[in-house]
N, C-alpha and C positions, 0 to 999 in steps of 0.2 A: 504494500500500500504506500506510494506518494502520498505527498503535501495535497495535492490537489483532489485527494478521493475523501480528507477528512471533513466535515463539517465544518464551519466556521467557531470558532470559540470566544465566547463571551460571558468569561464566566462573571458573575456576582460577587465572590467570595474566593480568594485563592491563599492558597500558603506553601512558600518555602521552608524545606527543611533539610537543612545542611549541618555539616560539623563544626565548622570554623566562620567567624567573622571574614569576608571577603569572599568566601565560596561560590553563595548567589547571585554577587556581585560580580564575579567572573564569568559564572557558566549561565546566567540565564536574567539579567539587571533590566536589558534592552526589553524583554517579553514582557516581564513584571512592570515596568514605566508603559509599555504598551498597554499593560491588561488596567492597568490604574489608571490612563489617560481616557479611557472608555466609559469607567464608571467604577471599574472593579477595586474593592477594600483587598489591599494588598498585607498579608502580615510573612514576618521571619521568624523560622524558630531553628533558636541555633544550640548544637547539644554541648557541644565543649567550649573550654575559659577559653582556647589559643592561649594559651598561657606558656606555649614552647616556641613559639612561632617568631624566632628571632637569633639571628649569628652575631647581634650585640653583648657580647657580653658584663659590657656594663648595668644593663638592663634586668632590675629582678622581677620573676616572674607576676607577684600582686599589682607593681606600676604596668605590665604588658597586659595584663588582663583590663584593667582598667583603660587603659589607653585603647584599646583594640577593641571595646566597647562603647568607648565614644566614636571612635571611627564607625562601628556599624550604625549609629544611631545614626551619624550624616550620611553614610551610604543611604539606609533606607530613603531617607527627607528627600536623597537627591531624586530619586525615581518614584516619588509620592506615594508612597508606601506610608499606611497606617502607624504599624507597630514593631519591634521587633521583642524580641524574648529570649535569656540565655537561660539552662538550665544546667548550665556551670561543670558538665562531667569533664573528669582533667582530659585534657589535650594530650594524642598521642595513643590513649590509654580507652578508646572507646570500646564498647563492645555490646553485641547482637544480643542483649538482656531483657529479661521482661519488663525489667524497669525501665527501659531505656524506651520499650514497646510501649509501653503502659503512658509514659510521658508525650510520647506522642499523641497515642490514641486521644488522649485527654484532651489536646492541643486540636485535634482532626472534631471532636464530639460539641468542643467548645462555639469553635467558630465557625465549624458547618462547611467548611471552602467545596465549591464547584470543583474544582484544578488544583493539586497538588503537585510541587516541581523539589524534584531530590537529585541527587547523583546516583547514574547506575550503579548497581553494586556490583555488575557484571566482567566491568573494567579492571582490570587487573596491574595492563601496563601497555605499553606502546612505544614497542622495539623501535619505529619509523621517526618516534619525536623523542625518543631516550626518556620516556617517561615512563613510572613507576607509582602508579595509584596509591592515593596515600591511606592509610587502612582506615582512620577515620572518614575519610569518607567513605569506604566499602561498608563499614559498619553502621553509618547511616544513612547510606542507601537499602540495605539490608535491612534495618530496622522499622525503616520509614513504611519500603513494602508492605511487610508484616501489618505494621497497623494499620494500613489502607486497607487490606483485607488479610485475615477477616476480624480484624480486633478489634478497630472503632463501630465494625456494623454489627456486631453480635451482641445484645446485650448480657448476655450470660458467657462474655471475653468481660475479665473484670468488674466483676459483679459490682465490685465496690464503686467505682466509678460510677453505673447505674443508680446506685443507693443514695449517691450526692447529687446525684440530678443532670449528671451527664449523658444525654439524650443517646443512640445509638445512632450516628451519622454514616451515611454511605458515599462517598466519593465519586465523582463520575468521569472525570479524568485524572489522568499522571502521566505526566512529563518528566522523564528522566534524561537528566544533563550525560553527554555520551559525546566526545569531541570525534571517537570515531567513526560513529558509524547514525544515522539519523534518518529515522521516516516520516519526518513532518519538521516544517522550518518555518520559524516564525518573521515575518518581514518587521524588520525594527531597526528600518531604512531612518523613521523619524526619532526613533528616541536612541540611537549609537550616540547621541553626544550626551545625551544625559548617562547612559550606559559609564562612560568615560568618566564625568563629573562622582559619582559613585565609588571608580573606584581610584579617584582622586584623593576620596577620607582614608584611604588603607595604606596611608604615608607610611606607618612602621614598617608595611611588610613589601616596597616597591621600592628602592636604591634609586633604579633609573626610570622614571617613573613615564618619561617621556619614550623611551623602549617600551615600555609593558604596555603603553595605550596604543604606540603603534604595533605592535604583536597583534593585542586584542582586534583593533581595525581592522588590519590583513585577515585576521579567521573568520571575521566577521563576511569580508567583503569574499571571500574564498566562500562562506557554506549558502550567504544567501544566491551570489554567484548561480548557485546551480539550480535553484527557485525562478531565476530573472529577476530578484531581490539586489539592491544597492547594497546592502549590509543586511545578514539574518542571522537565528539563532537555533541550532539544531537539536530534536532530540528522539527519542524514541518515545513517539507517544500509545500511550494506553488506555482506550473509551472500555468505561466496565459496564457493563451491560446492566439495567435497572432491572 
């Protein structure tokens, strides 16, 4: 299935859920500034401090955590994005737990989103760009899955959640972040420069900052490229059947 055979998405309600501050700001800023430019309440829910996410050595980890939290807060602002939410599990050290499911699900039952956008967890690495998927985010792409189904739809998945009044919500898309490989691309021809602006706040973890945005540009202008898109954003999407 191409871009062209999915439906148009507009959703109401969406939520990112990644590992680290600057994650959905990399892999998916441009979609989420699209889907909020629409109409759509955009929120972030991010599971670890980043609290290692640094060759500073000067730097201790409680000022990194801090710091890397007010950068996501302007990240979000930049692409009009509602709210973000850290749920502080250390950096580095994530893993495929019910807790970690349970937090999500909670976060998926809360706020109801149409479209959820995570990182594949499929991705492992990528011999062609020297790159090595970093486990937190395998782990909360894994995680995320999980709670999308079937743990946020079930109400007897966490009963306790149920008992507090968190509703059983069912998701109706998922976009997963996948630089290599993508069956739906989002045109975010108009919002790449806010995309940029985003992740302009992640000063700590960008050196050469003016490299990283032209990186990002070029991938941009490379995946929408194959859409007829000026600049897109690609991922492997998933309509779950109501």
């Amino acid at each position: 299935m191409t871009t062209q055979d999915f439906p148009e998405l507009t959703p109401k309600v969406v939520l990112g859920v990644a590992a680290h501050p600057d994650d959905l700001d990399f892999g998916a800023s441009g979609t989420l500034a699209a889907f909020a430019a629409k109409g759509a309440a955009v929120y972030y829910l991010l599971l670890t401090d980043g609290s290692k996410g640094t060759s500073d050595t000067s730097v201790n980890a409680d000022d990194l955590v801090k710091t890397r939290q007010q950068e996501q807060r302007a990240g979000i602002q930049a692409i009009g994005g509602k709210d973000v939410k850290f749920l502080s599990y250390k950096d580095g050290e994530l893993e495929v737990t019910m807790d970690v499911k349970r937090d999500i699900a909670r976060e998926i039952r809360a706020l109801k989103p149409d479209v959820v956008i995570t990182m594949d967890p499929s991705v492992l690495y990528s011999a062609a760009r020297g790159m090595i998927n970093h486990p937190d985010h395998r782990a909360a792409g894994q995680a995320t899955l999980d709670a999308v189904y079937p743990l946020a739809r079930d109400h007897l998945s966490f009963p306790e959640l149920f008992a507090a009044g968190f509703e059983p919500h069912k998701v109706s898309t998922l976009l997963l972040i996948n630089f290599n490989d993508q069956n739906y691309t989002v045109d975010v021809s108009q919002t790449i420069d806010l995309k940029l602006q985003a992740l302009e706040a992640h000063a700590s973890q960008m050196p050469d900052m003016a490299k990283t945005k032209a990186t990002v540009r070029d991938l941009a202008a490379t995946i929408g490229g194959k859409s007829g898109y000026q600049f897109g954003e690609g991922f492997i999407r998933i309509d779950i059947p109501a």
